[in-house]
C-alpha positions, 0 to 999 in steps of 0.5 A: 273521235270525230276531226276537230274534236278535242277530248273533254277531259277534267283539269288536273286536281288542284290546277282549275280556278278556286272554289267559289265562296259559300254565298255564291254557290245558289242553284241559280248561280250555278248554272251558266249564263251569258254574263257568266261566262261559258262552262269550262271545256270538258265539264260534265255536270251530273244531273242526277248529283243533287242535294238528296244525295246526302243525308238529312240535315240541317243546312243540306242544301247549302252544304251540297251546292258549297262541296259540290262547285268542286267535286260530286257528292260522292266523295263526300259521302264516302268519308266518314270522318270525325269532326276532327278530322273534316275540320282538318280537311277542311283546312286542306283543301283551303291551303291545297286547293284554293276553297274559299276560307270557312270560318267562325259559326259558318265552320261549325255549321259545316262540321256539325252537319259533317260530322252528324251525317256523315261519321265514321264507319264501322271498320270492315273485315276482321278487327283483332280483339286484343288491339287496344282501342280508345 
């Protein structure tokens, strides 16, 4: 690292500024401009992170730009979770993080998609036959 240069490093999770409110995630207000103020130290945007990413659906979009102002879409690829359990993380992430409140029908927009694109998986590995399952 050349003198004078700081290491770009990411803020600790759960320490940055609240995630923004649904409406003020459009690609256009994602991008920073000069009345916006500047990037933060050390962000580093992956341009190959797009709504593509995730799985067809209805209101894709909207959902990659809301998960996306705080992590990749990878993390929420990774998942697979019942509709249950994304509505519990949802709330989590709320109370824990600071994400802006999804409530009403704009929640069940978010956990239909959640839950219909991305359910649970198959466990992997050995699954012992005689557990009971429900």
């Amino acid at each position: 690292m050349a003198a004078g240069q700081a290491a770009a490093t990411r803020p600790a999770a759960g320490r940055g500024p609240p995630c923004p409110a649904p409406a003020a995630l459009a690609p256009a207000a994602r991008e920073p401009t000069a009345s916006a103020g500047a990037v933060p130290p050390g962000y580093v945007r992956d341009s190959a992170d797009v709504p593509a990413n995730l799985p067809e659906g209805p209101d894709r979009e909207e959902i990659f730009w809301f998960c996306t102002a705080c992590h990749s879409s990878d993390l929420v690829r990774r998942q697979g979770l019942t509709r249950e359990r994304w509505d519990e993380l949802l709330t989590w992430m709320t109370d824990r993080h600071g994400m802006a409140p999804l409530e009403g029908t704009e929640r069940d927009k978010y956990l239909d998609y959640l839950s219909q694109a991305l359910p649970p998986r198959r466990q992997r590995g050995f699954t012992n036959p005689f557990l009971n399952r429900e």
